[in-house]
LUMDRENBA-93663 format. One record per atom (N, C-alpha, C): x, y, z; residue number from 1; atom name. Coordinates in nm, 4 decimals, always signed. Example, Ala and Ser with C-alpha at 12.3 -4.5 7.8 and 13.67 -1.06 7.14 Angstrom:
<nodes>
+----------+----------+----------+-----+------+
!       c1 !       c2 !       c3 !  nr ! atom !
+----------+----------+----------+-----+------+
!  +1.3190 !  -0.5690 !  +0.7800 !   1 !    N !
!  +1.2300 !  -0.4500 !  +0.7800 !   1 !   CA !
!  +1.3200 !  -0.3300 !  +0.7800 !   1 !    C !
!  +1.2850 !  -0.2250 !  +0.7080 !   2 !    N !
!  +1.3670 !  -0.1060 !  +0.7140 !   2 !   CA !
!  +1.2900 !  +0.0030 !  +0.7870 !   2 !    C !
+----------+----------+----------+-----+------+
</nodes>
This chain:
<nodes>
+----------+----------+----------+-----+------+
!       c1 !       c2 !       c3 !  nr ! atom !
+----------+----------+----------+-----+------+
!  +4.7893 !  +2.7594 !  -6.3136 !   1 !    N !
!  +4.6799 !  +2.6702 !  -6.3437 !   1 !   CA !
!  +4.7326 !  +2.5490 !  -6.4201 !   1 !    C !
!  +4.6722 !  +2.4444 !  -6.3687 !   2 !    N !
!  +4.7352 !  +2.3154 !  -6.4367 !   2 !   CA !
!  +4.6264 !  +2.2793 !  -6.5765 !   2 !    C !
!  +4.6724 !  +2.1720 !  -6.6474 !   3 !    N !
!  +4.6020 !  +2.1927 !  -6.7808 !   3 !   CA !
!  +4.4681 !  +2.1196 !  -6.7328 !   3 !    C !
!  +4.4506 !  +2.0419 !  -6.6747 !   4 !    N !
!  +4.3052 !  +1.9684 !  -6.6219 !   4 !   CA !
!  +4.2168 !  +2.1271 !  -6.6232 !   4 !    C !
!  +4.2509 !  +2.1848 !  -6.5744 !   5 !    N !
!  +4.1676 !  +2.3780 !  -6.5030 !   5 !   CA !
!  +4.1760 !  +2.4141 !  -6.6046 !   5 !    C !
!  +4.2713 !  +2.4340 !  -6.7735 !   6 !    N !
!  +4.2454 !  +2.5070 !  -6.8315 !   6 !   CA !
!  +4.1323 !  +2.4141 !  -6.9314 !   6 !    C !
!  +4.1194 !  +2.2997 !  -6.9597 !   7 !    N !
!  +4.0552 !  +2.2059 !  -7.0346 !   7 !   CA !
!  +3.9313 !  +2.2291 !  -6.9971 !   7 !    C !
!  +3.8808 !  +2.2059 !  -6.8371 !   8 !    N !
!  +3.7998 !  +2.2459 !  -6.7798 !   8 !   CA !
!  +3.7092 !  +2.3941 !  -6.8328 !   8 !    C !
!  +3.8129 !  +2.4803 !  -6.7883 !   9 !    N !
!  +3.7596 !  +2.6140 !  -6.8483 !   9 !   CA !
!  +3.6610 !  +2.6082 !  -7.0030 !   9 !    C !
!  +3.7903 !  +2.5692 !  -7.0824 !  10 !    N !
!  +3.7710 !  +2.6023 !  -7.2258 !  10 !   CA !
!  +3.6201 !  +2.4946 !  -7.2017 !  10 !    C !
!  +3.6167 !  +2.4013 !  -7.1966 !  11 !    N !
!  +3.5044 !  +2.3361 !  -7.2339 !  11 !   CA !
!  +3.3893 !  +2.3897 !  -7.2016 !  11 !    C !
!  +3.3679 !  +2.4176 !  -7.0470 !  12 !    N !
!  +3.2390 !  +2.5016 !  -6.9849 !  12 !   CA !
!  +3.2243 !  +2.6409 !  -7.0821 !  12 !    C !
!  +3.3567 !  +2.7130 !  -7.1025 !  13 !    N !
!  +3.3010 !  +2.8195 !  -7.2363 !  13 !   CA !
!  +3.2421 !  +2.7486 !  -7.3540 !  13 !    C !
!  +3.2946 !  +2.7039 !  -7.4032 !  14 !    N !
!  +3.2385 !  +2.6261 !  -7.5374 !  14 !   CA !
!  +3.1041 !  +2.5703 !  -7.5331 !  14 !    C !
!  +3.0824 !  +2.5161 !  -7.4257 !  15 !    N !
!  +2.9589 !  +2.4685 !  -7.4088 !  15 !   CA !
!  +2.8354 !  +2.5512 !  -7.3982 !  15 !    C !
!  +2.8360 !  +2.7151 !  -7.3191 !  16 !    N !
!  +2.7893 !  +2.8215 !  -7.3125 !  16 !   CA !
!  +2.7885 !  +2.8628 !  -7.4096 !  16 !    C !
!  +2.8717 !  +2.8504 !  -7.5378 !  17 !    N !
!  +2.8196 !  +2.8933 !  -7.6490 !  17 !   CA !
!  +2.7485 !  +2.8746 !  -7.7227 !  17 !    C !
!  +2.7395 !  +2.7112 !  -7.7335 !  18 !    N !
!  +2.7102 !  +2.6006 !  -7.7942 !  18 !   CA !
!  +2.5598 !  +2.6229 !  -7.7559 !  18 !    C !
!  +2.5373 !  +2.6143 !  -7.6316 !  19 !    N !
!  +2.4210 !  +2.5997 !  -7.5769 !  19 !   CA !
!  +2.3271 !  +2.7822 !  -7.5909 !  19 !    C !
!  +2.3860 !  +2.8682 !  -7.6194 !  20 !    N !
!  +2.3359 !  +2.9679 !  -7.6105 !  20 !   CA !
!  +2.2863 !  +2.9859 !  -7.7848 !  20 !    C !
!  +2.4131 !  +2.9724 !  -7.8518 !  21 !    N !
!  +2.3689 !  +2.9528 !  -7.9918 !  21 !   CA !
!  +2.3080 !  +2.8638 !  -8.0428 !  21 !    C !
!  +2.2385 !  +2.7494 !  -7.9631 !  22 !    N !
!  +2.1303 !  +2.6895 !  -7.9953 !  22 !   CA !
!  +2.0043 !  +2.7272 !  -7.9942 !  22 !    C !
!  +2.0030 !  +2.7973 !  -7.8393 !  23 !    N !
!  +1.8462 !  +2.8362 !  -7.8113 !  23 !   CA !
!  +1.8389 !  +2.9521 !  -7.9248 !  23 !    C !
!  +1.9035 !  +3.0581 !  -7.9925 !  24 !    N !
!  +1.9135 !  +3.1504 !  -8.0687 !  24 !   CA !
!  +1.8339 !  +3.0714 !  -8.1923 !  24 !    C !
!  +1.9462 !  +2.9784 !  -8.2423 !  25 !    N !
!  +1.8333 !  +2.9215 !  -8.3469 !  25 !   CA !
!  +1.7012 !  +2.8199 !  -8.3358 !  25 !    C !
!  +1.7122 !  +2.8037 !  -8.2336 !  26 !    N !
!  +1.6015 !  +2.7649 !  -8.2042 !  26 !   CA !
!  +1.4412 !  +2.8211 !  -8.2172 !  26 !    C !
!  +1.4936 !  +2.9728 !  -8.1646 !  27 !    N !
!  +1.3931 !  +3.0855 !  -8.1293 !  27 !   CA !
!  +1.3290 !  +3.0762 !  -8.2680 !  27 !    C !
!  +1.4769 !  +3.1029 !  -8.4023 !  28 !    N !
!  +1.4628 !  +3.1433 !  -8.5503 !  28 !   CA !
!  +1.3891 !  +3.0837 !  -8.6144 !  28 !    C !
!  +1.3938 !  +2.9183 !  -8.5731 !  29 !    N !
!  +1.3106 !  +2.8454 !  -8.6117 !  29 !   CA !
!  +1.1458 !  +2.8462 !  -8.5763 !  29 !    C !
!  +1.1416 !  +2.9038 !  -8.4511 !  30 !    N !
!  +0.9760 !  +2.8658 !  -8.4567 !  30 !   CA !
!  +0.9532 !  +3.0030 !  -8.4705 !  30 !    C !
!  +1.0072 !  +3.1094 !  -8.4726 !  31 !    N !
!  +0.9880 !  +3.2213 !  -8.5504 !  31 !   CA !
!  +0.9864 !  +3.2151 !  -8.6997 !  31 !    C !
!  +0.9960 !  +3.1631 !  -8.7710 !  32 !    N !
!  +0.9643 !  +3.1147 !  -8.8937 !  32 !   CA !
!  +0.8391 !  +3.0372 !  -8.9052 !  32 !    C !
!  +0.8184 !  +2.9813 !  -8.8157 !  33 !    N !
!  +0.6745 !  +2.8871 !  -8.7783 !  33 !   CA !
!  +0.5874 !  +3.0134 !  -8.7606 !  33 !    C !
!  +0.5649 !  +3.0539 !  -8.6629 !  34 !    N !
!  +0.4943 !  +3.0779 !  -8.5831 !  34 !   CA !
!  +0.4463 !  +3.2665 !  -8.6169 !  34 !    C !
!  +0.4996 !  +3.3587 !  -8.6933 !  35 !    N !
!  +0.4981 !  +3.5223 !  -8.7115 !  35 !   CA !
!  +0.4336 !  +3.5219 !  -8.8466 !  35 !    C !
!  +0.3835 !  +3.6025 !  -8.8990 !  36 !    N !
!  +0.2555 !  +3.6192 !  -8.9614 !  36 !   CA !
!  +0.3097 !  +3.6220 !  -9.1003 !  36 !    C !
!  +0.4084 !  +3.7175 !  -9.1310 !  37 !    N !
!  +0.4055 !  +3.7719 !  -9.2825 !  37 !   CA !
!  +0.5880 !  +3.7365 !  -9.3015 !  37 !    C !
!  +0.5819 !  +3.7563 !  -9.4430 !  38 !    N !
!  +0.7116 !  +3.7550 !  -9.4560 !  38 !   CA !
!  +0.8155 !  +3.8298 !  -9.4008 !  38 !    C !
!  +0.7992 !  +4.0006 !  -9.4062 !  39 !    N !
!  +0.8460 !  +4.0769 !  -9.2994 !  39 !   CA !
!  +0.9361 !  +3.9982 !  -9.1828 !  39 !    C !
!  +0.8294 !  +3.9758 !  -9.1148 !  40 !    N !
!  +0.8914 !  +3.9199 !  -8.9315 !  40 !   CA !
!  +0.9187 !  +3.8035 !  -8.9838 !  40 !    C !
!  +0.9528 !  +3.7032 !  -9.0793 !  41 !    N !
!  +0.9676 !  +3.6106 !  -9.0980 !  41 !   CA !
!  +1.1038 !  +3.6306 !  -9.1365 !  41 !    C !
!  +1.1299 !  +3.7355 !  -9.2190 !  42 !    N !
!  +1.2784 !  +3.7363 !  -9.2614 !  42 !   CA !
!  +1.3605 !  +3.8159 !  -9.1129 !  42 !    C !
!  +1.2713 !  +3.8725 !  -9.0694 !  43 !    N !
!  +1.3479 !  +3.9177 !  -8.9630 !  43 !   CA !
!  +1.4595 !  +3.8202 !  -8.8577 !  43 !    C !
!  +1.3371 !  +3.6984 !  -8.8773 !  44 !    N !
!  +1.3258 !  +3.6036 !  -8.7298 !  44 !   CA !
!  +1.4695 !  +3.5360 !  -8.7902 !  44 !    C !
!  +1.4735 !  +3.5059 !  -8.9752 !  45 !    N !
!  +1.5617 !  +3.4355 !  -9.0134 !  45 !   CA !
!  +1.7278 !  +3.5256 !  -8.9929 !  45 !    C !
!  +1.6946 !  +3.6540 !  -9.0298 !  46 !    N !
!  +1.8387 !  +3.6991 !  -9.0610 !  46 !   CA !
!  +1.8983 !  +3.7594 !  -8.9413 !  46 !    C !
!  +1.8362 !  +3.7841 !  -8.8701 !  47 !    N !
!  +1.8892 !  +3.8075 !  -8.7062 !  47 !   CA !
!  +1.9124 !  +3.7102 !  -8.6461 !  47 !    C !
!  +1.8133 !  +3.6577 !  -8.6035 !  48 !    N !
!  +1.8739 !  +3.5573 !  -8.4988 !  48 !   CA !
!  +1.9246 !  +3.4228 !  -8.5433 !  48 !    C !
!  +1.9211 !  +3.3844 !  -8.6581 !  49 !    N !
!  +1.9963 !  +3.2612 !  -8.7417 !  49 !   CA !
!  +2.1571 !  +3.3327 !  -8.7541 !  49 !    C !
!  +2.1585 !  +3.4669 !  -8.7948 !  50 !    N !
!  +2.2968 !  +3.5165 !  -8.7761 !  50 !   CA !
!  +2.3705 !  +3.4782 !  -8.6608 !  50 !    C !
!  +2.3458 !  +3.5445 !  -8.5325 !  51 !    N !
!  +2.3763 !  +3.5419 !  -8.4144 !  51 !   CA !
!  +2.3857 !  +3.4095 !  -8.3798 !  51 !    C !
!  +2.3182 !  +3.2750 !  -8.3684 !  52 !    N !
!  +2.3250 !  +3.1749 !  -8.3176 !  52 !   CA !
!  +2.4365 !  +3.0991 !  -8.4382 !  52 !    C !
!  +2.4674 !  +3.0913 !  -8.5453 !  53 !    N !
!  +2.5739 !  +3.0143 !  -8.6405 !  53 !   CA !
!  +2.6868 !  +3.0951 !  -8.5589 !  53 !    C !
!  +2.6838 !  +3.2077 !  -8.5515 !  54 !    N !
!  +2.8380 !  +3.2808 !  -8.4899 !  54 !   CA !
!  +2.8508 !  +3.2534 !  -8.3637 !  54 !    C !
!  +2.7624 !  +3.2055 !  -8.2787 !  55 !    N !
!  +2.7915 !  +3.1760 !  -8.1047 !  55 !   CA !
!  +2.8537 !  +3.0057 !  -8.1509 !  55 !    C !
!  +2.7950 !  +2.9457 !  -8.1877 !  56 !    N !
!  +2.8171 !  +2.8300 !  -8.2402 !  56 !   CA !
!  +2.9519 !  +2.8252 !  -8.2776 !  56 !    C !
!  +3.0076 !  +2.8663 !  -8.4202 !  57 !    N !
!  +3.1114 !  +2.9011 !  -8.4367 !  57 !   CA !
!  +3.1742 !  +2.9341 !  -8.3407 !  57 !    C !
!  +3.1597 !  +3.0312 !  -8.2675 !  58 !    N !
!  +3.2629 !  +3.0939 !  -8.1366 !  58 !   CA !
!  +3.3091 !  +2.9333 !  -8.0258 !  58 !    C !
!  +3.2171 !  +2.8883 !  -8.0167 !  59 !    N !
!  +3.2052 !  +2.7239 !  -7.9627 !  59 !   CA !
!  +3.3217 !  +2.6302 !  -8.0269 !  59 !    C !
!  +3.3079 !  +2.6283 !  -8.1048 !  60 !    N !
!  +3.3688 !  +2.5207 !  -8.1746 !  60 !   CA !
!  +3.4955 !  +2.6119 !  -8.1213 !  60 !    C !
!  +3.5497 !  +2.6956 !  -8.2257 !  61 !    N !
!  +3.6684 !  +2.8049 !  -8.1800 !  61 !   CA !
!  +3.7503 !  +2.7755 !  -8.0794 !  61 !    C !
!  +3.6479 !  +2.7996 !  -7.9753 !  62 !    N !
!  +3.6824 !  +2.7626 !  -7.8380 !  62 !   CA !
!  +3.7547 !  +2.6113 !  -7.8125 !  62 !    C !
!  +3.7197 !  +2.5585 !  -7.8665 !  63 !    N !
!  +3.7398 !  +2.4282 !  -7.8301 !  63 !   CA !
!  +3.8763 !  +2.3783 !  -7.9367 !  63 !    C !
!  +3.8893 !  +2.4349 !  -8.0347 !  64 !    N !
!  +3.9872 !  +2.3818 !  -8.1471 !  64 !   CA !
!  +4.1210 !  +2.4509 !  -8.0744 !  64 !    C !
!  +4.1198 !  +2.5415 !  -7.9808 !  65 !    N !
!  +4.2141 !  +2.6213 !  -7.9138 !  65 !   CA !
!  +4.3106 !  +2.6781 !  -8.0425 !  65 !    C !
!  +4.4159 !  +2.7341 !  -8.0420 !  66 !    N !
!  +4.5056 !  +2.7770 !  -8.1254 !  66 !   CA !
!  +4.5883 !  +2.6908 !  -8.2126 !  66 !    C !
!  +4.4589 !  +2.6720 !  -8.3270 !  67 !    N !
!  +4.5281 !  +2.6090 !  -8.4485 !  67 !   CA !
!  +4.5183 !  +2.6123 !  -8.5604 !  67 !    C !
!  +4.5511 !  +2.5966 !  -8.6634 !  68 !    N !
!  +4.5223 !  +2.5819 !  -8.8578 !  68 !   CA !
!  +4.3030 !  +2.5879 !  -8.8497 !  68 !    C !
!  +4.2706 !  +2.5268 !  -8.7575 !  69 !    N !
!  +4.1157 !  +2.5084 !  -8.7966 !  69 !   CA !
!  +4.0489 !  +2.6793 !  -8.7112 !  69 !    C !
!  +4.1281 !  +2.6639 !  -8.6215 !  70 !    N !
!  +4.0688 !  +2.8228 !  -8.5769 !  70 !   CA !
!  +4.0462 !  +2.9092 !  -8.6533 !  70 !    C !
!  +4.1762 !  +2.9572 !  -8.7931 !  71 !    N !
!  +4.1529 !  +3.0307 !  -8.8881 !  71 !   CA !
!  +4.0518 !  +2.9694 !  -8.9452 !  71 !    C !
!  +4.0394 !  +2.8761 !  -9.0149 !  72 !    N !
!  +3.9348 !  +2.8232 !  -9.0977 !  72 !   CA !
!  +3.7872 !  +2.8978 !  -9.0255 !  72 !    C !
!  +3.7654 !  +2.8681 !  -8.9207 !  73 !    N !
!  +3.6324 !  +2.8879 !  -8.8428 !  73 !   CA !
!  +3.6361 !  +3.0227 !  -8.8346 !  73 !    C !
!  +3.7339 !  +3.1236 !  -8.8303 !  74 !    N !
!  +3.7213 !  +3.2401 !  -8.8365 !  74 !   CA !
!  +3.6737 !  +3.3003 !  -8.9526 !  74 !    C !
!  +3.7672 !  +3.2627 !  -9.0774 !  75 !    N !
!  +3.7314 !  +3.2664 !  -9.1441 !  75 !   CA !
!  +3.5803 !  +3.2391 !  -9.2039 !  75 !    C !
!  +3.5043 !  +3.1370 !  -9.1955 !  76 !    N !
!  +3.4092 !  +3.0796 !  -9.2194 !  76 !   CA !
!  +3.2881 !  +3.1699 !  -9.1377 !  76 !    C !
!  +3.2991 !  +3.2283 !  -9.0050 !  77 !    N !
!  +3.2512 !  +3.2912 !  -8.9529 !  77 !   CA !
!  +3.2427 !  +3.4570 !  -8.9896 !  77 !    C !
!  +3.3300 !  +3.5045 !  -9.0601 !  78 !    N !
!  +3.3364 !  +3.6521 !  -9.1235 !  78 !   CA !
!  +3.2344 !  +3.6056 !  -9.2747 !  78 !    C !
!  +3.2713 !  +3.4751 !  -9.3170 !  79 !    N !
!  +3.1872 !  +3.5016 !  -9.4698 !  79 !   CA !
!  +3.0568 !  +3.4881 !  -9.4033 !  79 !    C !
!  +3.0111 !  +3.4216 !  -9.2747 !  80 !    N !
!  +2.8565 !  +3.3868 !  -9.2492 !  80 !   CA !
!  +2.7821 !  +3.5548 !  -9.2328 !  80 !    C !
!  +2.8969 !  +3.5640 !  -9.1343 !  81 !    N !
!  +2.8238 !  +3.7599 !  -9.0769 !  81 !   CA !
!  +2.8015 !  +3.8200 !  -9.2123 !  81 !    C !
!  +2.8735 !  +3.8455 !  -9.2989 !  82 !    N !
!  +2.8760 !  +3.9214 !  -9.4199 !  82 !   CA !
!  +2.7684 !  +3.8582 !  -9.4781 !  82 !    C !
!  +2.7139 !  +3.7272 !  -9.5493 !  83 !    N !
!  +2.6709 !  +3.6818 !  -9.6518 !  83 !   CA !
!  +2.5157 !  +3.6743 !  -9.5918 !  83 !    C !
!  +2.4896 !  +3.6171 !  -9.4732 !  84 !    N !
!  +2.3377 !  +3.5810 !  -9.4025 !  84 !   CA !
!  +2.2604 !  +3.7380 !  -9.4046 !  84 !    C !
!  +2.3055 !  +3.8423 !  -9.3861 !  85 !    N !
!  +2.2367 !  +3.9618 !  -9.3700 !  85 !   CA !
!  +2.2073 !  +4.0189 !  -9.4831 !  85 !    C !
!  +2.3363 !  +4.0095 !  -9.6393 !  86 !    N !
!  +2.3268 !  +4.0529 !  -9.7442 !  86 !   CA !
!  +2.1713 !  +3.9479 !  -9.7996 !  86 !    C !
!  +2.1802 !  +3.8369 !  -9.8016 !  87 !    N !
!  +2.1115 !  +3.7372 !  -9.8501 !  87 !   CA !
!  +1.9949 !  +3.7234 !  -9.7956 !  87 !    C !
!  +1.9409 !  +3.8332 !  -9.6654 !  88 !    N !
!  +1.8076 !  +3.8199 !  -9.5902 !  88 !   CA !
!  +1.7902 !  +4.0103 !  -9.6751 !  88 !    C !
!  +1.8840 !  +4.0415 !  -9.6948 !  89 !    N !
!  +1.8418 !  +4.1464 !  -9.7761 !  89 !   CA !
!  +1.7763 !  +4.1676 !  -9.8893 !  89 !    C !
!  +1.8641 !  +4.0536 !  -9.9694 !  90 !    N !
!  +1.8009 !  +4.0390 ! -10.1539 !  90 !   CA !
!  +1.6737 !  +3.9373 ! -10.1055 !  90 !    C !
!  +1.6612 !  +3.8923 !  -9.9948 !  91 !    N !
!  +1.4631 !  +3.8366 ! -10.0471 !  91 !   CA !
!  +1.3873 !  +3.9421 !  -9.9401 !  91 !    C !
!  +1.4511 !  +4.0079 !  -9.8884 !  92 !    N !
!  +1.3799 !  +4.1498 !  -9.8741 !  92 !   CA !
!  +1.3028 !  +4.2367 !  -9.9937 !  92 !    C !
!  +1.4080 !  +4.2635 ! -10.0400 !  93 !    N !
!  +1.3764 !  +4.3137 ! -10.1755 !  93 !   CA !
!  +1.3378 !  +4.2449 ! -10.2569 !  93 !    C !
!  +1.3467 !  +4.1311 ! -10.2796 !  94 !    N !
!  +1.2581 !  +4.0436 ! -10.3975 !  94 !   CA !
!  +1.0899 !  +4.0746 ! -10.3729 !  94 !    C !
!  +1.1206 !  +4.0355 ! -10.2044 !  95 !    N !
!  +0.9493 !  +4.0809 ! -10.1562 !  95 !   CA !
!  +0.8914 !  +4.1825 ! -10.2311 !  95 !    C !
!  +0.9464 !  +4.2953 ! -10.1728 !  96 !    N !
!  +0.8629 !  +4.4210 ! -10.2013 !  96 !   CA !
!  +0.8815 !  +4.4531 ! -10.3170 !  96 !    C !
!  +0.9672 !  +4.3827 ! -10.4499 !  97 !    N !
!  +0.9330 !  +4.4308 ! -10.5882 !  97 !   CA !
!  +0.8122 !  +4.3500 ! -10.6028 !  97 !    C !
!  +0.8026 !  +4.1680 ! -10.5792 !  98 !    N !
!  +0.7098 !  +4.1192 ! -10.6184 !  98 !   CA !
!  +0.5626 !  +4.2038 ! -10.5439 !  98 !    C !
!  +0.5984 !  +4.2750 ! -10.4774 !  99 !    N !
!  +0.4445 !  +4.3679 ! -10.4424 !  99 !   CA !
!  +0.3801 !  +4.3329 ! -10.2956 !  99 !    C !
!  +0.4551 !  +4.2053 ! -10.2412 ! 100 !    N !
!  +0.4291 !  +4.1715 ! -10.0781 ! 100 !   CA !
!  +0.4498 !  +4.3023 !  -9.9642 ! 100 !    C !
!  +0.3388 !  +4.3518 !  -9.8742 ! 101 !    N !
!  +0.3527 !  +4.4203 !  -9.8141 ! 101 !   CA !
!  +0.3398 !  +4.4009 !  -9.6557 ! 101 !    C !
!  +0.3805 !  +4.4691 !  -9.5835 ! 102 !    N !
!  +0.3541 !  +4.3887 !  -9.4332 ! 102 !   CA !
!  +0.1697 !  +4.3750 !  -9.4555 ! 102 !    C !
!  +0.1695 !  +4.3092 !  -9.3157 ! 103 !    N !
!  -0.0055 !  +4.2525 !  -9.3093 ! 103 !   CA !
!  -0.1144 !  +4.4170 !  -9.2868 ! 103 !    C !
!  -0.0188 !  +4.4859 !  -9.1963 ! 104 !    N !
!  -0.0782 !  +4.5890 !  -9.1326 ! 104 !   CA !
!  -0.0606 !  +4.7160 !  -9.1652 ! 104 !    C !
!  -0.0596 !  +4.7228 !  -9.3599 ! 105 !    N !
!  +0.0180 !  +4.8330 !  -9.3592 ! 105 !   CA !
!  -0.0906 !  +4.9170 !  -9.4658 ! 105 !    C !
!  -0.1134 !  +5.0139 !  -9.4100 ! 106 !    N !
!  -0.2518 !  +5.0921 !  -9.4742 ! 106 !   CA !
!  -0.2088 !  +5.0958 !  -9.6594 ! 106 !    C !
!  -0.3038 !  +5.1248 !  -9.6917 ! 107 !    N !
!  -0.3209 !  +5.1576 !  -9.8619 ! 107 !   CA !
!  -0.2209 !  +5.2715 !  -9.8828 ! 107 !    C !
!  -0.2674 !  +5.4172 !  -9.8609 ! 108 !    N !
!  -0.2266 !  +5.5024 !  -9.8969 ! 108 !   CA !
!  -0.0351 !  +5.4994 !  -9.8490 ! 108 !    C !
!  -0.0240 !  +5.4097 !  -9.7614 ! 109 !    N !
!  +0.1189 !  +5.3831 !  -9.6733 ! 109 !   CA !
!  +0.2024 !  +5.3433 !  -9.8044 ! 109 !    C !
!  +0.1407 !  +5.2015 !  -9.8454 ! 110 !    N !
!  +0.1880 !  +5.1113 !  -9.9446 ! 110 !   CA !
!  +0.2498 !  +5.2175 ! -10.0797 ! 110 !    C !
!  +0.1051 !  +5.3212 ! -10.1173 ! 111 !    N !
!  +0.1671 !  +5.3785 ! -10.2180 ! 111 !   CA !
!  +0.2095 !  +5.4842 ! -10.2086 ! 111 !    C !
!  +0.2581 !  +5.5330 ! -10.0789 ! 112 !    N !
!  +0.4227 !  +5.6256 ! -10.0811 ! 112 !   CA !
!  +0.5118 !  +5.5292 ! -10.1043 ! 112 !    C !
!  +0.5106 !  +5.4440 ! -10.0328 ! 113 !    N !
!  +0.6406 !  +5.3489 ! -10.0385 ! 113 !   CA !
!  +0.6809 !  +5.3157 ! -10.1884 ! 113 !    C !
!  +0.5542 !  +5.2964 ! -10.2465 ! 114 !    N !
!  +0.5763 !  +5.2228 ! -10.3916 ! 114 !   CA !
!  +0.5931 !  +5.3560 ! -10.4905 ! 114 !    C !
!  +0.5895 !  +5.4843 ! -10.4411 ! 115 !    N !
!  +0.6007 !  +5.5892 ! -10.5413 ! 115 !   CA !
!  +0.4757 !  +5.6306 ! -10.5931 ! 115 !    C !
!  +0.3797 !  +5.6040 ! -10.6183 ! 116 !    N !
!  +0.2585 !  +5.6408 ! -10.6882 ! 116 !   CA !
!  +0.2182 !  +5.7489 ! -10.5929 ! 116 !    C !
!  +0.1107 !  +5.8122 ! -10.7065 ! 117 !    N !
!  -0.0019 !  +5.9495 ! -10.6453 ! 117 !   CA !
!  -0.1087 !  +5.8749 ! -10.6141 ! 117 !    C !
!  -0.1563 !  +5.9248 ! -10.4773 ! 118 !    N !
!  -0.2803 !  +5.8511 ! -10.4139 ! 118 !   CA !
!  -0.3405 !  +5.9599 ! -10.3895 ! 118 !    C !
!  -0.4671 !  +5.9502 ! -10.4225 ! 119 !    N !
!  -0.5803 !  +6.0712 ! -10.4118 ! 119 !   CA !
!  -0.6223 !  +6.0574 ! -10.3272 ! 119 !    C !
!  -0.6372 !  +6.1770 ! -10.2527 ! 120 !    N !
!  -0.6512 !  +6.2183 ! -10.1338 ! 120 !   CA !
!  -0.8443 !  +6.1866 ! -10.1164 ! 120 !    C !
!  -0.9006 !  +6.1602 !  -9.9888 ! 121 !    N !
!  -1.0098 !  +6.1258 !  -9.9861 ! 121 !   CA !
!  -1.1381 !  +6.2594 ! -10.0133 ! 121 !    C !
!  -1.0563 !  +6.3524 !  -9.9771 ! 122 !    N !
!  -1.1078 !  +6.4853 ! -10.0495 ! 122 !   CA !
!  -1.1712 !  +6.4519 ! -10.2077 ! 122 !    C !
!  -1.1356 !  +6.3938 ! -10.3019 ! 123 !    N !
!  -1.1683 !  +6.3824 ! -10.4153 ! 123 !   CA !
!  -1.0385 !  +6.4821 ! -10.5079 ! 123 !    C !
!  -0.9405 !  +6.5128 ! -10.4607 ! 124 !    N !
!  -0.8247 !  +6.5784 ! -10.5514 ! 124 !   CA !
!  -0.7218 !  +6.4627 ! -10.6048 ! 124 !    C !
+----------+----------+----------+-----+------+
</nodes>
């Protein structure tokens, strides 16, 4: 293969990434718009905002071919995976200490979750 075919290649990959890890955050974004409670809201953020920065990343990658910036982007891409999921975690939990519960989530549900005794409708 001559280098025109491999330039070729690499770019049409890169671009498939580029373009795939867009629509990803794209989705994240009007999933942040558009889903009801915080819940699916952090969902929409820490999933698929994950996935689309790392296709992205993989893009660029692609395109820097084998050099000093590849590590960088690799690099940069292991702290995103690690840090975006930990960090959709702690306002997970910020939620549910501050007392936010999904929209649809019965009474007596809430206070297993939260630990308390809920009296049974029996009157015990």
């Amino acid at each position: 293969m001559d280098a025109f075919s491999l330039d070729l290649l690499r770019d049409i990959a890169s671009g498939i990434s580029f373009a795939v890890g867009s629509v990803f955050l794209l989705i994240g974004a009007f999933g942040l718009v558009r889903l009801p409670d915080v819940w699916s809201r952090l969902h929409a953020a820490g999933v698929v905002d994950t996935v689309g920065a790392e296709l992205i990343l993989l893009g660029m990658i692609i395109q820097a071919g084998f050099t000093q910036a590849t590590l960088k982007l690799a690099l940069i891409g292991l702290f995103l995976f690690v840090t975006s999921p930990t960090a959709t975690h702690a306002v997970a939990n910020a939620s549910f200490i501050a007392g936010i519960r999904p929209m649809r989530l019965r009474r007596n549900e809430t206070a297993d979750v939260v630990g308390k005794k809920v009296k049974t409708e029996t009157g015990s």
